[in-house]
DOVO-576579 format. One record per residue (C-alpha): residue number from 0; residue in one letter; x, y, z. Coordinates in Angstrom, 3 decimals, always signed. Each point is the difference from the previous one (the first is absolute). Layout:
<pts>
{nr->NUM&rest->a&px->X&py->Y&pz->Z}
...
</pts>
This chain:
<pts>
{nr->0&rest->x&px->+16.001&py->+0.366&pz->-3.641}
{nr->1&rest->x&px->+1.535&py->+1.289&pz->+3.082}
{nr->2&rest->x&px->+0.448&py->+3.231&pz->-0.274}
{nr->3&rest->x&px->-3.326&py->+2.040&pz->+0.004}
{nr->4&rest->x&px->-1.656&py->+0.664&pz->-3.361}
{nr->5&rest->x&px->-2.304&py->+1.193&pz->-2.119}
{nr->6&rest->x&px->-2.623&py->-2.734&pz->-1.073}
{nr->7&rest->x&px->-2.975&py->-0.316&pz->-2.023}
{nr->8&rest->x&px->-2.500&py->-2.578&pz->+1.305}
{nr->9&rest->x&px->-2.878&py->-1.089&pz->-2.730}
{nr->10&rest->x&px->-3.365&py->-2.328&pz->+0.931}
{nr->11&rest->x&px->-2.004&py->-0.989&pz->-2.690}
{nr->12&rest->x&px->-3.872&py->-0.468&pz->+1.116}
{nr->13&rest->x&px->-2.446&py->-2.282&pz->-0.828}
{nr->14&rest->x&px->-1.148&py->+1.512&pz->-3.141}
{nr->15&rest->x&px->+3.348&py->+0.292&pz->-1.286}
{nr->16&rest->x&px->+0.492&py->+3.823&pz->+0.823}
{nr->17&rest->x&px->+3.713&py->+0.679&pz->+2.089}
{nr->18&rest->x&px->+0.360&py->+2.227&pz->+2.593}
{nr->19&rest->x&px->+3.240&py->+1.401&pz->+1.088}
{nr->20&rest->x&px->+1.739&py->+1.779&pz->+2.623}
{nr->21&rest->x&px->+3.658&py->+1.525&pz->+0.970}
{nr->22&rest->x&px->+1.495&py->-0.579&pz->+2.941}
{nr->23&rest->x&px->+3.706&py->+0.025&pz->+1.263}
{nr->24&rest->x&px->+1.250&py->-3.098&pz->+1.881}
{nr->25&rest->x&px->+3.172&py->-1.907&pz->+0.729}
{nr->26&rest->x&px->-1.681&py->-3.564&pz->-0.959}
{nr->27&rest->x&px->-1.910&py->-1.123&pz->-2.115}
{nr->28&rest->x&px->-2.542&py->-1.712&pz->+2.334}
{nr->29&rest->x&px->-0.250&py->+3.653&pz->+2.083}
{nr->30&rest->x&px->-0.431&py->+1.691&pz->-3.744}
{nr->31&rest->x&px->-3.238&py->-2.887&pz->-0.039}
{nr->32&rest->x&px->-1.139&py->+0.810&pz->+3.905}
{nr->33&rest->x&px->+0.226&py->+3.963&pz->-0.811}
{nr->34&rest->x&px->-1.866&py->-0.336&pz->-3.136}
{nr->35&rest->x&px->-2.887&py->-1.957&pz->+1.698}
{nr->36&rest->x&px->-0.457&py->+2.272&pz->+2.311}
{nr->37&rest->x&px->-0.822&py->+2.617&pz->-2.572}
{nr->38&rest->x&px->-2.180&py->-2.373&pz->-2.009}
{nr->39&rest->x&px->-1.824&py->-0.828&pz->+3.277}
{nr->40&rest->x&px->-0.593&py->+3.537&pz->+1.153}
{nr->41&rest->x&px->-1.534&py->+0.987&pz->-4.018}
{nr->42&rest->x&px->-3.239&py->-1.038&pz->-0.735}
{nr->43&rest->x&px->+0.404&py->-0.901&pz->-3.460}
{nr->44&rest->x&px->+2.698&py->-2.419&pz->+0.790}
{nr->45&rest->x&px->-0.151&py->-1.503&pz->+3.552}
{nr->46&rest->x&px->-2.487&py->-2.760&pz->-0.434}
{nr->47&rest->x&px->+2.419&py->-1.092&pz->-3.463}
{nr->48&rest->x&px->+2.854&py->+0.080&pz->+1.936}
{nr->49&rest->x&px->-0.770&py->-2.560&pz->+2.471}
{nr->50&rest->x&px->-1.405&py->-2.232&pz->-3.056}
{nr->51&rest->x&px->+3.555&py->+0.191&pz->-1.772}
{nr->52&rest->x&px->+2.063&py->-2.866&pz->-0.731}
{nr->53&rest->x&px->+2.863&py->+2.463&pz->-0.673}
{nr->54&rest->x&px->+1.947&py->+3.110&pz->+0.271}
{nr->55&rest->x&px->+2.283&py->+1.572&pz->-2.629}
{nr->56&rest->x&px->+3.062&py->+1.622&pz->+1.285}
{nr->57&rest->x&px->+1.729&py->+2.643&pz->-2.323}
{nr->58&rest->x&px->+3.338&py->+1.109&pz->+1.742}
{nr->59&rest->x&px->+0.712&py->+3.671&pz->-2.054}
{nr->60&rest->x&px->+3.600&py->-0.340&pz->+1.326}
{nr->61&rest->x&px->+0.894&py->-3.324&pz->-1.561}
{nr->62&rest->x&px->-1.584&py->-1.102&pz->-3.089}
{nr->63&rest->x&px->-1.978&py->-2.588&pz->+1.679}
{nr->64&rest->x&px->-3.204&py->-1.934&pz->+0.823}
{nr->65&rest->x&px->-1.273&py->-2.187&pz->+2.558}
{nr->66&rest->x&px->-2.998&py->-2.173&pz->+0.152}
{nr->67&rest->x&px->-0.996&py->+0.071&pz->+3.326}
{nr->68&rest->x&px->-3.077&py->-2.870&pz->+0.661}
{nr->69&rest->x&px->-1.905&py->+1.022&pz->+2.805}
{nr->70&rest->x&px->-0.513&py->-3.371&pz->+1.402}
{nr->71&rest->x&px->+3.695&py->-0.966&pz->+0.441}
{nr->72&rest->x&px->+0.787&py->+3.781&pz->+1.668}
{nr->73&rest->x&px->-2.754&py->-0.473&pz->+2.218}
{nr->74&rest->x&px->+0.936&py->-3.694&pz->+1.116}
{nr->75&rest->x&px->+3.928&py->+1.093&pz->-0.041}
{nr->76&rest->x&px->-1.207&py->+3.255&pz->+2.663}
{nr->77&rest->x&px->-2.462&py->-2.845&pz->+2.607}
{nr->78&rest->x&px->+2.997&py->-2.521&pz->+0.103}
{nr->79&rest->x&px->+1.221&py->+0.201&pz->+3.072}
{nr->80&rest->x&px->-2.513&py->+2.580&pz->+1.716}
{nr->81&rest->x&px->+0.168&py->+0.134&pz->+3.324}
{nr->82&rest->x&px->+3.377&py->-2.290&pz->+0.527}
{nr->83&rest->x&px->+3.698&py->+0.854&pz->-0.298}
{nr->84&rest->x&px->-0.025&py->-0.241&pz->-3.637}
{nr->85&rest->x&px->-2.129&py->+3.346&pz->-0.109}
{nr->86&rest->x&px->+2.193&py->+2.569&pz->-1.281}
{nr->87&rest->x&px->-0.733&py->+3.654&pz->+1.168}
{nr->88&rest->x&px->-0.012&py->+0.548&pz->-4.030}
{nr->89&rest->x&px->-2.767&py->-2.196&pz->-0.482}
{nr->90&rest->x&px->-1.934&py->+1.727&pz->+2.968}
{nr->91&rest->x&px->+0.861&py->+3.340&pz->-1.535}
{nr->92&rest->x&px->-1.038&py->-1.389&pz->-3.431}
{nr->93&rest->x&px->-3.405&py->-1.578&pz->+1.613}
{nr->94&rest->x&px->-0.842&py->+3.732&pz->+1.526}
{nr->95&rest->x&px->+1.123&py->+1.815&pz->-3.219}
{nr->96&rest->x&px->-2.909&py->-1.846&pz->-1.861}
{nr->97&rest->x&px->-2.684&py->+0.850&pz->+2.743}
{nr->98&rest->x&px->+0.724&py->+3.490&pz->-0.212}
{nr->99&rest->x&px->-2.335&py->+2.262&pz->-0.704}
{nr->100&rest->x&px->+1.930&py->+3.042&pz->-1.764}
{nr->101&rest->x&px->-3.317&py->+1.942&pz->+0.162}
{nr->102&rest->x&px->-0.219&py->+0.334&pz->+3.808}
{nr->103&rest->x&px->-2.090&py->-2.434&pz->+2.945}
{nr->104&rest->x&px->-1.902&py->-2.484&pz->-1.609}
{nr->105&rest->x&px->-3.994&py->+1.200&pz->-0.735}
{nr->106&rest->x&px->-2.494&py->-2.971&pz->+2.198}
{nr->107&rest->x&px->-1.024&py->-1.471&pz->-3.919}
{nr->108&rest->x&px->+4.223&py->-0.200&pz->+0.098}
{nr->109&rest->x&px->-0.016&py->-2.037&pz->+3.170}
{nr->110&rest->x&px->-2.570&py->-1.829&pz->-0.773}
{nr->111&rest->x&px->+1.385&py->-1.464&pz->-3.283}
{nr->112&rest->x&px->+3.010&py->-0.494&pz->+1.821}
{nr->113&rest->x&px->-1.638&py->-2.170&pz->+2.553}
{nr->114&rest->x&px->-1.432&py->-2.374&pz->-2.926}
{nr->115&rest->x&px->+2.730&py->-0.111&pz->-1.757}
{nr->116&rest->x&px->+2.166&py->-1.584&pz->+3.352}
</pts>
């Protein structure tokens, strides 16, 4: 993408309903790391957002879609943690997705958090 844009980014849950969420971001793995962390801070959708296989990007500037696997943007954002081929995007990316756009973390938050690491 580039340029900074409006996307649409769609989950589908386990029971076949899809959620979906605007954002504006410049790529379309930061479109993916912005929408999870609005999945993650809703209640209806944060525990079917970490059991996706996929995310749907909708760019509403260019006519197009991505299929975004979760998997492969999750193992493309750990390679090279920690070493010289750790880009400050990726680190930007990795805290983007921890974000809490609701405010400090509540202790059932943190607590999650810790199990999930």
């Amino acid at each position: 993408m580039g340029r900074v844009c409006r996307c649409t980014v769609r989950v589908s849950d386990r029971k076949g309903f899809e959620h979906s969420t605007e954002v504006r971001a410049a790529s379309v793995y930061e479109a993916v790391c912005r929408a999870w962390a609005i999945f993650k801070s809703n209640e209806e959708t944060d525990e079917e957002s970490y059991k996706t296989k996929e995310f749907v990007v909708e760019v509403q500037q260019d006519p197009k879609v991505f299929h975004v696997g979760l998997e492969k943007m999750l193992e493309w954002l750990d390679r090279g943690r920690g070493g010289r081929r750790d880009t400050l995007r990726k680190k930007w990316l990795r805290r983007l997705m921890e974000a809490n756009i609701w405010g400090p973390a509540t202790p059932e938050e943190e607590a999650r958090g810790a199990r999930a690491k």
